[in-house]
PyMOL Python script that loads the backbone (N, CA, C, O; Angstrom):
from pymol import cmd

cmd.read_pdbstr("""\
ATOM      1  N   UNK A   1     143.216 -95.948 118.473  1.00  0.00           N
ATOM      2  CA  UNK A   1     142.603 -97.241 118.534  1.00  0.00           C
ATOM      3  C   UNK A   1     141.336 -97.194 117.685  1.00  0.00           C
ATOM      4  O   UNK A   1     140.655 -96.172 117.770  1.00  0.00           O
ATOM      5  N   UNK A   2     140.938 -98.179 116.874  1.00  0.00           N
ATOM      6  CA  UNK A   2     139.793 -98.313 115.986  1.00  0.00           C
ATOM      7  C   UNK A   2     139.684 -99.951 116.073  1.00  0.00           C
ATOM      8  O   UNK A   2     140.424-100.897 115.804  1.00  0.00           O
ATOM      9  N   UNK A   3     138.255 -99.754 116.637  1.00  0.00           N
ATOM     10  CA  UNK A   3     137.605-101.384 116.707  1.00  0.00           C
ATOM     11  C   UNK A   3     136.455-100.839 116.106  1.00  0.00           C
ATOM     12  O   UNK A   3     136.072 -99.686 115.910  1.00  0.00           O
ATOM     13  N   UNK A   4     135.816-102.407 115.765  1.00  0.00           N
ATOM     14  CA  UNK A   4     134.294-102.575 115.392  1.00  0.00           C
ATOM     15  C   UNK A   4     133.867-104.140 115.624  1.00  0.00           C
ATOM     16  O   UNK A   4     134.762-104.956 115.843  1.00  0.00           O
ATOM     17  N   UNK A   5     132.551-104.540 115.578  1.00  0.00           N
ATOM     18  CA  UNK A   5     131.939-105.527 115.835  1.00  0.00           C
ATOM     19  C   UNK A   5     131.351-105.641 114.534  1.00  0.00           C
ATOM     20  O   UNK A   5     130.763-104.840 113.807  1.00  0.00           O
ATOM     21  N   UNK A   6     131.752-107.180 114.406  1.00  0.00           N
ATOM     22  CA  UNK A   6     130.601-107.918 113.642  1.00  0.00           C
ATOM     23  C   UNK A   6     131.853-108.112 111.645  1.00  0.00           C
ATOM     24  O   UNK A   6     132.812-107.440 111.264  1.00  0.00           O
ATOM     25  N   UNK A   7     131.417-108.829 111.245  1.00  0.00           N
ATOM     26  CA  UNK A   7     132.583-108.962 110.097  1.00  0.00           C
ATOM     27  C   UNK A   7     132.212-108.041 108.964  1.00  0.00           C
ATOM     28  O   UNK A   7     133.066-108.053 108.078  1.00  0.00           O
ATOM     29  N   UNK A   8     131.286-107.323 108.756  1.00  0.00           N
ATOM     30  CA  UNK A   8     131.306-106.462 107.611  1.00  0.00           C
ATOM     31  C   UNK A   8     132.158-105.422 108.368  1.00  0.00           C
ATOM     32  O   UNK A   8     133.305-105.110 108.051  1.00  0.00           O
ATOM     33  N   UNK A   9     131.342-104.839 109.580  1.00  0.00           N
ATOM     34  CA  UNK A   9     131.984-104.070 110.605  1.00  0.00           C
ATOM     35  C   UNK A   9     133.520-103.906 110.389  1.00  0.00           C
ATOM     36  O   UNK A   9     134.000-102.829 110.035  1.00  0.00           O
ATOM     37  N   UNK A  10     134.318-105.097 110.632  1.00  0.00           N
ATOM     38  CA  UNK A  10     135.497-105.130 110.184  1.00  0.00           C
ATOM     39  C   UNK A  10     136.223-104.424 108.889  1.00  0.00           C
ATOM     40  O   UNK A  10     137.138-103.609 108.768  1.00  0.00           O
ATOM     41  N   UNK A  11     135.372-105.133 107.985  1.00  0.00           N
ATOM     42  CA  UNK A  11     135.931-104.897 106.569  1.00  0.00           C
ATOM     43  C   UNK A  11     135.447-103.244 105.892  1.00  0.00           C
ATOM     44  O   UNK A  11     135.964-102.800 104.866  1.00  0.00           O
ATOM     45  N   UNK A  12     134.433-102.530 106.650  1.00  0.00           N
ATOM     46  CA  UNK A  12     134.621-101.353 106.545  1.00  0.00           C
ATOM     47  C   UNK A  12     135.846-100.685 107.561  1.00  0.00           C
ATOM     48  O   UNK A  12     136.497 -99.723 107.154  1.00  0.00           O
ATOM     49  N   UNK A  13     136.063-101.199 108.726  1.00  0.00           N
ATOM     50  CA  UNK A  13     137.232-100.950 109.598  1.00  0.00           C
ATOM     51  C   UNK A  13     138.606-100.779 108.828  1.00  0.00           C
ATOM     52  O   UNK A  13     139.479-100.003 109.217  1.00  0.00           O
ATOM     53  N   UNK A  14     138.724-101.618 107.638  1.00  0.00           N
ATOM     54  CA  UNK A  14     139.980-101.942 107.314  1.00  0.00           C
ATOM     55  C   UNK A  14     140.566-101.087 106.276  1.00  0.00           C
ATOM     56  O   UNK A  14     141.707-100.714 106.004  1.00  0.00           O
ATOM     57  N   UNK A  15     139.042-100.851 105.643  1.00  0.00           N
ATOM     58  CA  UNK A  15     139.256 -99.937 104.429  1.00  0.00           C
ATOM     59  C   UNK A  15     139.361 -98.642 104.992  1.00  0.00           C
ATOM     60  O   UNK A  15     140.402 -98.004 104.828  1.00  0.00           O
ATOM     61  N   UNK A  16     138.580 -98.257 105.520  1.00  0.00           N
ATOM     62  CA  UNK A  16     138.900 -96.756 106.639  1.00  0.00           C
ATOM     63  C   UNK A  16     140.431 -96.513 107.026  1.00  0.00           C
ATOM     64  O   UNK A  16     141.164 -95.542 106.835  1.00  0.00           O
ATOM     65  N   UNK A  17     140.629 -97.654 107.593  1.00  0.00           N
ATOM     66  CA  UNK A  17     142.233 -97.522 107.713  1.00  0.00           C
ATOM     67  C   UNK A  17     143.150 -97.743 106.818  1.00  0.00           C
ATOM     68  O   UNK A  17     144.219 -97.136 106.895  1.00  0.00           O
ATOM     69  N   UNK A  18     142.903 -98.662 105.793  1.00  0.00           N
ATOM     70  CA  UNK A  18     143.447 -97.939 104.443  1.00  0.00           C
ATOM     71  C   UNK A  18     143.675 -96.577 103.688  1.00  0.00           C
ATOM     72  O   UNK A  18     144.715 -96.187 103.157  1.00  0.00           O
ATOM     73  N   UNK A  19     142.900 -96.176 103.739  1.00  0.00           N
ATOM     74  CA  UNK A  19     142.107 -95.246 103.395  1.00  0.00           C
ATOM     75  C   UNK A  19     142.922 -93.899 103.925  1.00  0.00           C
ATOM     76  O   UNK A  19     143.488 -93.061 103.223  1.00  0.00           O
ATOM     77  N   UNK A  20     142.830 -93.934 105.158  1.00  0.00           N
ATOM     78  CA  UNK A  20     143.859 -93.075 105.881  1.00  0.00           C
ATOM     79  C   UNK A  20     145.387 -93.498 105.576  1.00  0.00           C
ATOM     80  O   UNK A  20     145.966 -92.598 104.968  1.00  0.00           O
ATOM     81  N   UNK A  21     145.906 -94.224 105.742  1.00  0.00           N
ATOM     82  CA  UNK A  21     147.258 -94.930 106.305  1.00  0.00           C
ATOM     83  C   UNK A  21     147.926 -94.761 104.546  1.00  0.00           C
ATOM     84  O   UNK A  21     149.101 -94.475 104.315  1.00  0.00           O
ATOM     85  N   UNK A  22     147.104 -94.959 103.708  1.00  0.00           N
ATOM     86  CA  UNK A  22     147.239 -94.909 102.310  1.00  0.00           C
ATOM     87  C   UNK A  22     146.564 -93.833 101.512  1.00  0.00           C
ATOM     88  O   UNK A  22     146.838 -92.636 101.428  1.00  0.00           O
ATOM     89  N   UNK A  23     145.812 -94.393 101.062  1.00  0.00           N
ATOM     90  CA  UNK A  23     144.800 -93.231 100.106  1.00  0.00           C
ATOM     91  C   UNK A  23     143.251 -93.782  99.668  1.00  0.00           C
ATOM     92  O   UNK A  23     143.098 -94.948  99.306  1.00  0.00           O
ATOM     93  N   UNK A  24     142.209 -92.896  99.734  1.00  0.00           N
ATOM     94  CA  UNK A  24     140.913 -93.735  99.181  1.00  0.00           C
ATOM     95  C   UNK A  24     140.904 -94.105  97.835  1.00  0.00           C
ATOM     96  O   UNK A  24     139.969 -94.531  97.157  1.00  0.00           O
ATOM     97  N   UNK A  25     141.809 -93.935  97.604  1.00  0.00           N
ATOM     98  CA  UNK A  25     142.107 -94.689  96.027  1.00  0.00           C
ATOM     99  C   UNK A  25     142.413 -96.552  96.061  1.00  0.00           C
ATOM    100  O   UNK A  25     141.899 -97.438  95.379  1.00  0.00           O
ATOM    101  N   UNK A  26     143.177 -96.602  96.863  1.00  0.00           N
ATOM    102  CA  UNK A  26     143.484 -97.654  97.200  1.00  0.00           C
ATOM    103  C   UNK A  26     142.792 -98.333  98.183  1.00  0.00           C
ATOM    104  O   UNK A  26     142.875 -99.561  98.190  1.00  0.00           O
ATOM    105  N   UNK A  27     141.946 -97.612  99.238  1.00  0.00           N
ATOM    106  CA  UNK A  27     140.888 -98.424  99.469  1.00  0.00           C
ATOM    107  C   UNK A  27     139.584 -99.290  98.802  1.00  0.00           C
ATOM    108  O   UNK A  27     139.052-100.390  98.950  1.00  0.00           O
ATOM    109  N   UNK A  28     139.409 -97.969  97.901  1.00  0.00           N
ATOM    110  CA  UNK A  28     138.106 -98.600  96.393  1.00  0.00           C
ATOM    111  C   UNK A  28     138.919 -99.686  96.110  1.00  0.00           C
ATOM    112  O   UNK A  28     138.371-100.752  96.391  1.00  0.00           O
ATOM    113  N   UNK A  29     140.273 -99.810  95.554  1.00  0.00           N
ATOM    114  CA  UNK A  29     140.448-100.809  94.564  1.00  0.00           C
ATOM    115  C   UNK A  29     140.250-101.909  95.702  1.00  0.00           C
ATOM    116  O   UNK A  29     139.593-102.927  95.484  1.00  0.00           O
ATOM    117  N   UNK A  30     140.881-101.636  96.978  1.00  0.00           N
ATOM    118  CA  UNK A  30     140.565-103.422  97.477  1.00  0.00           C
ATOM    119  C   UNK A  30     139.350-103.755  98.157  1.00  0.00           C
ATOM    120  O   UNK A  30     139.334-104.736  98.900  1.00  0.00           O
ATOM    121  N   UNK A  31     138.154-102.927  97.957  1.00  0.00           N
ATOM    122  CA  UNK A  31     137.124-102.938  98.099  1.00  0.00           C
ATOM    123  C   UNK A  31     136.401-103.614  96.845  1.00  0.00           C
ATOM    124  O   UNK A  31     135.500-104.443  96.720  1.00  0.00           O
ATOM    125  N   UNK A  32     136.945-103.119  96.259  1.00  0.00           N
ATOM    126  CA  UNK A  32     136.016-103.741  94.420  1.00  0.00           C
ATOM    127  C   UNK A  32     136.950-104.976  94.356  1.00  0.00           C
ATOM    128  O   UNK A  32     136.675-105.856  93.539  1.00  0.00           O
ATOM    129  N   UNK A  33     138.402-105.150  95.429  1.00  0.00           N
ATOM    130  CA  UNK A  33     138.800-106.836  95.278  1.00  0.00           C
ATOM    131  C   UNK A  33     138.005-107.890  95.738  1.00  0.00           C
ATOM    132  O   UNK A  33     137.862-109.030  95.297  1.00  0.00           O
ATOM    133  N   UNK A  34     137.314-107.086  97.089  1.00  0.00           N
ATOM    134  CA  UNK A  34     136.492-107.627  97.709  1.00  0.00           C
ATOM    135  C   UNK A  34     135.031-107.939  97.690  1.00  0.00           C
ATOM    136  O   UNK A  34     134.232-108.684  98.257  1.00  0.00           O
ATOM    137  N   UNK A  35     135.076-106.684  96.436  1.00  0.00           N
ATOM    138  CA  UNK A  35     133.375-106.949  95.840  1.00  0.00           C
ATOM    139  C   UNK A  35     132.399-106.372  97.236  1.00  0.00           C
ATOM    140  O   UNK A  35     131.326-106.933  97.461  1.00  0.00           O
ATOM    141  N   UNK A  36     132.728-105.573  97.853  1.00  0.00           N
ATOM    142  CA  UNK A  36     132.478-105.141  98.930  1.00  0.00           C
ATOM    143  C   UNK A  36     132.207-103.510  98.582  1.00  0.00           C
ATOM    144  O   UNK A  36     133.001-102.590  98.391  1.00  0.00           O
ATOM    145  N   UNK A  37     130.862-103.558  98.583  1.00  0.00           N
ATOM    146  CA  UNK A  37     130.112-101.995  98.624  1.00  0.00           C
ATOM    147  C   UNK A  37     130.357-100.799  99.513  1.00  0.00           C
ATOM    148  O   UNK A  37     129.459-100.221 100.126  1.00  0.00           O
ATOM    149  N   UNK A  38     132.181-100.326  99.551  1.00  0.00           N
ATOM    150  CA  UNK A  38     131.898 -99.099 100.735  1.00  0.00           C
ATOM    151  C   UNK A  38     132.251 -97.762  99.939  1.00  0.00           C
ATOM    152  O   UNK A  38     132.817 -97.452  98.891  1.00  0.00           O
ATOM    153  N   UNK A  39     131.489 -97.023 101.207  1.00  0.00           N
ATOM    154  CA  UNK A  39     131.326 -95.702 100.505  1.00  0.00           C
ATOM    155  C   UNK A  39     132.302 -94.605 101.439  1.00  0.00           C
ATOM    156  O   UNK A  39     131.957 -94.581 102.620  1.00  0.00           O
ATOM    157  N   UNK A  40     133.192 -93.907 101.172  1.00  0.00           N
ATOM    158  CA  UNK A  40     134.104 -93.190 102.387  1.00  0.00           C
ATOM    159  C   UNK A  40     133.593 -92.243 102.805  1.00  0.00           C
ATOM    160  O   UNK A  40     133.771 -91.806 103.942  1.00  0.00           O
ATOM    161  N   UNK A  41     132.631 -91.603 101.677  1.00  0.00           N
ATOM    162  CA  UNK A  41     131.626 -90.528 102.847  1.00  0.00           C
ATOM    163  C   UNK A  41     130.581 -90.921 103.936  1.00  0.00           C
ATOM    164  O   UNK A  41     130.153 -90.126 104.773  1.00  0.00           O
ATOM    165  N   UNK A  42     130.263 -92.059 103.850  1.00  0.00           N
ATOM    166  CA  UNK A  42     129.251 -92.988 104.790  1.00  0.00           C
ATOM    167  C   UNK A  42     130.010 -93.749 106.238  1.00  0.00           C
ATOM    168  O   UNK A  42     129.680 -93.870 107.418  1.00  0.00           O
ATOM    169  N   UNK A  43     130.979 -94.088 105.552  1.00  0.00           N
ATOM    170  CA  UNK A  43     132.091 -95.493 106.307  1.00  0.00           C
ATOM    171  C   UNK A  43     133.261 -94.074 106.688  1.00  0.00           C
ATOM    172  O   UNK A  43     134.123 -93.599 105.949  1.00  0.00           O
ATOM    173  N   UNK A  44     132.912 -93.705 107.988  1.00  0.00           N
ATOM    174  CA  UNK A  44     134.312 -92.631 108.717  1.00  0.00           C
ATOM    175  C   UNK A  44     133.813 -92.655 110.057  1.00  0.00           C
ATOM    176  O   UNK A  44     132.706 -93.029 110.445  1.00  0.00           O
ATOM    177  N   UNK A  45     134.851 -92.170 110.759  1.00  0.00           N
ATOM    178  CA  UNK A  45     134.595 -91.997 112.119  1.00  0.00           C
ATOM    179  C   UNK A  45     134.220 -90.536 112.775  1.00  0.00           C
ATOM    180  O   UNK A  45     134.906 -89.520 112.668  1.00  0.00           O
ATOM    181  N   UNK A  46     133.248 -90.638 113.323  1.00  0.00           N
ATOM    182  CA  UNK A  46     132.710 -89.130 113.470  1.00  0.00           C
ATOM    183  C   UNK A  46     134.012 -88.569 114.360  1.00  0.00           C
ATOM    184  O   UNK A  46     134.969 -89.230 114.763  1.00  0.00           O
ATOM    185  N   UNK A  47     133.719 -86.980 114.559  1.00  0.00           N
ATOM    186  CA  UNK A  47     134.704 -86.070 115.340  1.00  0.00           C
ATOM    187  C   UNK A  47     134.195 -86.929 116.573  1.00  0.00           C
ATOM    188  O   UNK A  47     133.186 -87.624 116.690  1.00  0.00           O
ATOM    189  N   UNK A  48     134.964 -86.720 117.227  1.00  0.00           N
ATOM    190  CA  UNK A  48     134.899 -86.907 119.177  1.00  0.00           C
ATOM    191  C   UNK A  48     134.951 -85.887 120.114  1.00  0.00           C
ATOM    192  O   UNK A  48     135.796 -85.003 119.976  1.00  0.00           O
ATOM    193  N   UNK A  49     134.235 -85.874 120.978  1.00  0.00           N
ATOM    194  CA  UNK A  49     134.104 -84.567 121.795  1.00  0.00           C
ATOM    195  C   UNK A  49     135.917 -85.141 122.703  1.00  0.00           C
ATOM    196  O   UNK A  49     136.438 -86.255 122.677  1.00  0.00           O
ATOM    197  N   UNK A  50     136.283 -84.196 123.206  1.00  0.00           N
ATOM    198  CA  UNK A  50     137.556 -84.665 123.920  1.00  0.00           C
ATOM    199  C   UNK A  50     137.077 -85.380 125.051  1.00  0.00           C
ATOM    200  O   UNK A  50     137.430 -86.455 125.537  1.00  0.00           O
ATOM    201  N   UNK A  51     136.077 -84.445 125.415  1.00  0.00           N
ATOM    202  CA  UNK A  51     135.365 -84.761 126.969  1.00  0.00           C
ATOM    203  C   UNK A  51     134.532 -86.195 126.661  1.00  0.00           C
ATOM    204  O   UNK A  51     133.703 -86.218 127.571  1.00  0.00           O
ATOM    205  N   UNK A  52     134.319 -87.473 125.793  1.00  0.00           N
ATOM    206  CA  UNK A  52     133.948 -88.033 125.419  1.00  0.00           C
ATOM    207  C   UNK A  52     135.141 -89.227 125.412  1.00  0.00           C
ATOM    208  O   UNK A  52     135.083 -90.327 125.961  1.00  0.00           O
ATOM    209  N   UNK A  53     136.007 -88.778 124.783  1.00  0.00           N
ATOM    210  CA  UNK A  53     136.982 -89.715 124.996  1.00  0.00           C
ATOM    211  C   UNK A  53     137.544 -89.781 126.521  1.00  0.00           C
ATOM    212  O   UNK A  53     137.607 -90.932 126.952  1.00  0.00           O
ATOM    213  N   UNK A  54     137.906 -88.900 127.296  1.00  0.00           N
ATOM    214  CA  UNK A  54     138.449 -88.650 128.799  1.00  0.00           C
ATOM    215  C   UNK A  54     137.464 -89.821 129.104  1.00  0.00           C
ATOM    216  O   UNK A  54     137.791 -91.007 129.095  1.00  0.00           O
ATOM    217  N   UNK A  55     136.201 -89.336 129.378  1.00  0.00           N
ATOM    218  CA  UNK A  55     135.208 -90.131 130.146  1.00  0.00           C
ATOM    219  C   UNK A  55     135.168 -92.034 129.658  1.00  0.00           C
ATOM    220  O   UNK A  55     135.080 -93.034 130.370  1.00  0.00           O
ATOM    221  N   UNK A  56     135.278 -91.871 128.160  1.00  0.00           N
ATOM    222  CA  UNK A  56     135.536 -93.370 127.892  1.00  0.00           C
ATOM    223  C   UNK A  56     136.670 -93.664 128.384  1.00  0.00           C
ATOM    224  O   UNK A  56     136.436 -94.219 129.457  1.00  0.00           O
ATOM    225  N   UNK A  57     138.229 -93.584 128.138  1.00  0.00           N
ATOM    226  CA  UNK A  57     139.247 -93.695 128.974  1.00  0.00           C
ATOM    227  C   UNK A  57     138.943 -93.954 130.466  1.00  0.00           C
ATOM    228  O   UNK A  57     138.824 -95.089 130.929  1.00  0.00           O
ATOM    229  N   UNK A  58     138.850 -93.037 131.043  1.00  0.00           N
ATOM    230  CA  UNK A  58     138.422 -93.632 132.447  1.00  0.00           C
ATOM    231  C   UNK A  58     137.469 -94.733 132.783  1.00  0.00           C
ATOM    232  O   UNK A  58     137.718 -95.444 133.756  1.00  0.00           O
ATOM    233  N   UNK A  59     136.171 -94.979 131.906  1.00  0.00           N
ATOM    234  CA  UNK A  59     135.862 -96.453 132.312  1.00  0.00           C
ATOM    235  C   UNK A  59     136.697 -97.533 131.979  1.00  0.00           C
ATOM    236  O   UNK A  59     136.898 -98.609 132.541  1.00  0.00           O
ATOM    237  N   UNK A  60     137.184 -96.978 130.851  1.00  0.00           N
ATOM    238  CA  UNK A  60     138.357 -98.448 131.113  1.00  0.00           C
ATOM    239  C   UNK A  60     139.517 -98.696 131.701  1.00  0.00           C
ATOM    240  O   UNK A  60     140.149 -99.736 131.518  1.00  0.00           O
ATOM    241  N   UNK A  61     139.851 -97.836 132.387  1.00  0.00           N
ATOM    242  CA  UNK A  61     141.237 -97.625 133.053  1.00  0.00           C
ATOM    243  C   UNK A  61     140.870 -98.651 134.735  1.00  0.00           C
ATOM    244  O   UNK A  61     139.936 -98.593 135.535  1.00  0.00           O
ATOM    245  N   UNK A  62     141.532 -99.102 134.700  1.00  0.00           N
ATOM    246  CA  UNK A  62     141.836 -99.899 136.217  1.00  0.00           C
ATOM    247  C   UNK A  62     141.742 -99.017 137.378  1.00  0.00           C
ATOM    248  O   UNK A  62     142.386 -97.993 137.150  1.00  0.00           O
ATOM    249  N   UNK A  63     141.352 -99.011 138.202  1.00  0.00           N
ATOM    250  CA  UNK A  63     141.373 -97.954 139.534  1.00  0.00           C
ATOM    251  C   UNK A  63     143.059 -98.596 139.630  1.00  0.00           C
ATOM    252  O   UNK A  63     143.443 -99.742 139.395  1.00  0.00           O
ATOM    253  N   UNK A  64     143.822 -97.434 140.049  1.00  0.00           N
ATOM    254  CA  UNK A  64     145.081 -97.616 140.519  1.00  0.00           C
ATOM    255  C   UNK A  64     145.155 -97.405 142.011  1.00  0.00           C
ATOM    256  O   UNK A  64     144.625 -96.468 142.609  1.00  0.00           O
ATOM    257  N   UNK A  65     146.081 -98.669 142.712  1.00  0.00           N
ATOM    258  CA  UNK A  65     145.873 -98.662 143.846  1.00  0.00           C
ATOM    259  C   UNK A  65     145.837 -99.958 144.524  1.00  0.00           C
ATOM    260  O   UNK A  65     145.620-100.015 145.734  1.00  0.00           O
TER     261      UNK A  65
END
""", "prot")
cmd.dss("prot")
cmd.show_as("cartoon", "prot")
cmd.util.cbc("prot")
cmd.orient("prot")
């Protein structure tokens, strides 16, 4: 799962996942379609501790029951 807030927010979101899903080659180009300044060493998602994600998971999980 990859969210972000706010509409630039997004449009670095999209290219990131370009980026992956494709290649940062093809993110630049639809970045320079977009006239949109991103940089892929700046615009990534840091590592995650595991124990970071568990604990987020569980606040959002529904108490079952």
């Amino acid at each position: 799962m990859v969210t972000s807030a706010g509409i630039t927010a997004g449009i670095d979101m999209s290219l990131h996942l370009i980026a992956r899903l494709d290649n940062v080659e093809t993110a630049r180009a639809v970045a320079g379609m977009l006239e949109h300044p991103w940089d892929p060493e700046v615009s990534h998602l840091p590592a995650t501790d595991p124990a970071d994600i568990r604990l987020a998971r569980a606040a959002i999980t529904p108490p079952r029951g």
